[in-house]
C-alpha positions, -999 to +999 in steps of 0.1 A: -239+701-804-235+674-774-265+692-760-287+695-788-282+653-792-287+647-757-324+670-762-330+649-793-323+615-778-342+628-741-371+634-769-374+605-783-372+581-754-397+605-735-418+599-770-410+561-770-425+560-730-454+577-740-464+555-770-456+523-751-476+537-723-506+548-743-506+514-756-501+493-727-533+516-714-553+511-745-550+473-742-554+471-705-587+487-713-598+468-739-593+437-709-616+454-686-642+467-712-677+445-712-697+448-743-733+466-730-751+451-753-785+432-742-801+405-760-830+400-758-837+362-766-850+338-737-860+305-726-896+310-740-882+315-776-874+279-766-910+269-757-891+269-720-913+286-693-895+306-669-889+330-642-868+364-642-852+371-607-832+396-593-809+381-563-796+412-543-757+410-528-741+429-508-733+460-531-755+452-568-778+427-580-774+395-602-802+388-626-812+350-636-837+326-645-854+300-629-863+270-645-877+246-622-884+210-635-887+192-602-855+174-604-831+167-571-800+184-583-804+218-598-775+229-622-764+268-627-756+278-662-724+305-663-717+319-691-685+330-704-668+367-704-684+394-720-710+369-723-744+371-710-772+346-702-791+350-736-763+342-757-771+312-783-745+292-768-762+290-730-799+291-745-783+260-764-778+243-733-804+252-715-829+235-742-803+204-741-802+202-698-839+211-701-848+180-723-826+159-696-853+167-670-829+193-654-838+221-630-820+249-642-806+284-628-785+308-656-776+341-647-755+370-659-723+379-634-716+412-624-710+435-656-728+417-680-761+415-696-788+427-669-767+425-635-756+449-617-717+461-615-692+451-597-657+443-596-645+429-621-616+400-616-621+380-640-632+347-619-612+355-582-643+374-573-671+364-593-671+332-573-691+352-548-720+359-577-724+321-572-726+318-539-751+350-535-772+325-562-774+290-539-779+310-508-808+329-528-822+296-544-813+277-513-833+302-487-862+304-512-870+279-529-853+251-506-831+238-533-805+220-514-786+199-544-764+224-571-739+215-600-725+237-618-718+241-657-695+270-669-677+281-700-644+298-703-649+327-678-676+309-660-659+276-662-625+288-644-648+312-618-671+275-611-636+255-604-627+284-582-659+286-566-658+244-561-624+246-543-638+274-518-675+258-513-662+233-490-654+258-466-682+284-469-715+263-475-724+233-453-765+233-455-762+222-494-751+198-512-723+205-546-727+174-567-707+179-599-690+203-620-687+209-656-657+230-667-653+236-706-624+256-714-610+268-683-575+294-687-553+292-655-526+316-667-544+347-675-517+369-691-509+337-718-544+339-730-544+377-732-516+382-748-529+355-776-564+376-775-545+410-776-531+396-810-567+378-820-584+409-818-563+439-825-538+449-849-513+435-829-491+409-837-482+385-806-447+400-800-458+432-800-484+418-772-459+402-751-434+437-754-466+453-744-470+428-716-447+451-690-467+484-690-504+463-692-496+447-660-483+478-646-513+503-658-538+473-641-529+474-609-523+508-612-560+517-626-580+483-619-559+473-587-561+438-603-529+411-606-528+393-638-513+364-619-543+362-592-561+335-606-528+315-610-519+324-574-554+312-566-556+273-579-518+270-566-527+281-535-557+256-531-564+223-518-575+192-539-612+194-551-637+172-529-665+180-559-667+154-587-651+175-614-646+170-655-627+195-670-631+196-711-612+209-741-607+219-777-579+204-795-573+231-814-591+259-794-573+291-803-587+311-771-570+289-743-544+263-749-554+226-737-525+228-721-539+256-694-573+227-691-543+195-685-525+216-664-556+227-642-568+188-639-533+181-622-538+208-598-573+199-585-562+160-576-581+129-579-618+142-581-610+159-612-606+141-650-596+156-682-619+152-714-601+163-750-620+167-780-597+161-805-616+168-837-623+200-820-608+235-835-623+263-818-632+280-782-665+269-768-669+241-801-668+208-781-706+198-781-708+206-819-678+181-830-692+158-812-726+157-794-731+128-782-698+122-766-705+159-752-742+143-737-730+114-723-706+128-703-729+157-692-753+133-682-727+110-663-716+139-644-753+151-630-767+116-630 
């Protein structure tokens, strides 16, 4: 009898492991998976002329427009993850930098809309997407002045990318940078999107939270913590830097955007929208506020 229990119980743990397992894999994949959808809107549904380039790296390609306006500093649009450069949100402010008198450069990172692949790290390495883009921009077209506007995904790889420039680009010039919605601690926001967007409650996403990171570096070879380890590794930021928030944004606490501001020192200030209440809604509740400090920023 002792040894048909000890079968039954061996079963059900070996069970139990599996499940968990097969979960923990399921939602480690659903991180990794970018949506292959194109769309197929563009600056000249806008009444925006443009130019479609392809700027080769060292292993793929990243696709982007070119919009020049004959402005000193030109500002690069980067969009946020699973994103792409034709999304209504950055068409939106490419019509509202464009009005400005902007230059402008958007493109799509590695993985998403028309660029090539890549690895994908959310941020750690997509900073090297934007350097491949000023060395392009700066070699042919002689554009020596950038700043740099970026949402969620692109708005943490643009603060990562600011805090390295310093050291890898010396022939141009990085004048400001526009953060909205940066996350710093990667597993809090993905266990809150594991809940958003599956059937999951949020403890069943933090009991998962064990076997995700495991299966990810196993499969992706990718640290959940990387892009923490990254800012708190870093030095101050020497780039004029305004970091902006939803009160209420249900993506990434404003308490990842305050707690990034302290990291990146002096040149760095914190905007909150307070009658703000969702991911990427800051312009909407209020655009002026929104313009002004745009403009202030890339003046």
């Amino acid at each position: 009898m002792n040894l048909l229990k000890n079968k039954k119980i061996l079963i059900i743990l070996i069970a139990f492991v599996f499940v968990y397992l097969l979960l923990s894999f399921i939602v480690a994949f659903s991180a990794f998976s970018i949506d292959d959808e194109i769309l197929n809107e563009t600056p000249r549904d806008l009444g925006i002329n443009y130019q479609e380039l392809l700027i080769e790296t060292e292993s793929s390609y990243i696709s982007s427009w070119w919009i020049p306006a004959g402005s000193e500093t030109t500002i690069i649009l980067l969009h946020g993850l699973r994103g792409q450069k034709a999304d209504p949100e950055i068409l939106n402010k490419i019509e509202l930098l464009h009005t400005k008198g902007f230059s402008l450069i958007a493109i799509d990172f590695r993985n998403h809309g028309t660029s090539g692949e890549g690895d994908f790290t959310f941020g750690r390495d997509e900073v090297n997407d934007v350097f491949a883009t000023i060395d392009y921009f700066h070699k042919n077209e002689g554009i020596n002045s950038y700043g740099l506007w970026g949402f969620s995904y692109g708005a943490t790889t643009a603060l990562l990318f600011g805090l390295e420039f310093d050291e890898q680009m010396d022939e141009v010039e990085l004048v400001g940078i526009f953060a909205e919605s940066p996350y710093l601690d990667l597993l809090e926001v993905f266990t809150d999107q594991v809940a958003y967007r599956t059937p999951l409650n949020k403890t069943m996403a933090n009991l998962l939270k064990p076997g995700t990171i495991f299966l990810t570096n196993l499969i992706y070879d990718f640290d959940f913590n990387s892009i923490k380890k990254t800012f708190g590794t870093s030095r101050d930021i020497k780039t004029s830097t305004v970091v902006i928030s939803c009160f209420n944004d249900e993506i990434v606490p404003v308490s990842q955007s305050r707690e990034i501001v302290e990291i990146l020192g002096s040149n760095a200030i914190y905007e909150e929208f307070e009658e703000c209440y969702g991911h990427g809604q800051a312009e909407k509740s209020d655009p002026e506020r929104y313009k002004n400090i745009l403009q202030n920023l890339f003046k």
